[in-house]
C-alpha positions in Angstrom: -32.0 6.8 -17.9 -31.6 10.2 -16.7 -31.3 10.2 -12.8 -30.7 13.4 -10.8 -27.2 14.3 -9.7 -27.9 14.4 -6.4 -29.4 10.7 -6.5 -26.5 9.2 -7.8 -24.3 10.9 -5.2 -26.6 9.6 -2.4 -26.0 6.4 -4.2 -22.5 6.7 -4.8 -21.9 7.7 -1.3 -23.7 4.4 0.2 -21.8 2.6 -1.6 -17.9 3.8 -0.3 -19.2 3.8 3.1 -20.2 0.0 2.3 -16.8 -0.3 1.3 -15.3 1.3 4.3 -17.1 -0.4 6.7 -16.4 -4.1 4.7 -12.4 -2.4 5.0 -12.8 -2.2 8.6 -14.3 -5.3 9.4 -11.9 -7.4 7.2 -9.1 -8.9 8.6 -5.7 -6.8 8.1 -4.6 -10.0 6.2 -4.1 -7.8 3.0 -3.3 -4.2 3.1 -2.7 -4.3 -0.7 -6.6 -4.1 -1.3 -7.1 -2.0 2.1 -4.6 0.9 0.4 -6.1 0.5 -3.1 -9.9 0.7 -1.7 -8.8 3.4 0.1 -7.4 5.2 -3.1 -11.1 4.2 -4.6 -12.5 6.3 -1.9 -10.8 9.5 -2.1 -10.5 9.5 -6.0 -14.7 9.4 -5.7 -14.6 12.1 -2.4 -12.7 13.9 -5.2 -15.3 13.6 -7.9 -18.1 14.5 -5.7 -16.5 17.9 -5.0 -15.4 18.7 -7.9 -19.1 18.5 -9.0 -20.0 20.6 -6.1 -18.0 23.0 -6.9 -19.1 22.9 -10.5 -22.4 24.0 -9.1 -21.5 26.5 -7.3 -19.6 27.9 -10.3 -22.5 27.7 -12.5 -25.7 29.2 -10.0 
C-alpha cells in the first residue's frame, strides 16, 4: 500500500501524543519506561524533520 507521506505523519503523530498523554497519566511508579518512551518520542520528532527537511531540499 502506498499512503501519502503526510498521512502517515498525521498518523504517526496521533500516535506519540497517545503515548504522551498515557505517560502523563501513569503513575510515576516506573521512570525506566517514562525515559525510554520519551527517547521513542524525540527519535520520531527527529524523523519527522528530517523528512521535512528532505522536502524542502528537494522542491
Amino acid at each position: 500500500l502506498i499512503i501519502p507521506t503526510l498521512t502517515l505523519t498525521r498518523i504517526f503523530m496521533k500516535k506519540i501524543l497517545n503515548q504522551t498523554h498515557q505517560t502523563l497519566t501513569t503513575v510515576k511508579s516506573t521512570p525506566q519506561i517514562g525515559l525510554e518512551k520519551k527517547l521513542i518520542q524525540k527519535k520520531a520528532i527527529r524523523v519527522i524533520h528530517g523528512k521535512k527537511r528532505l522536502k524542502l531540499k528537494t522542491v
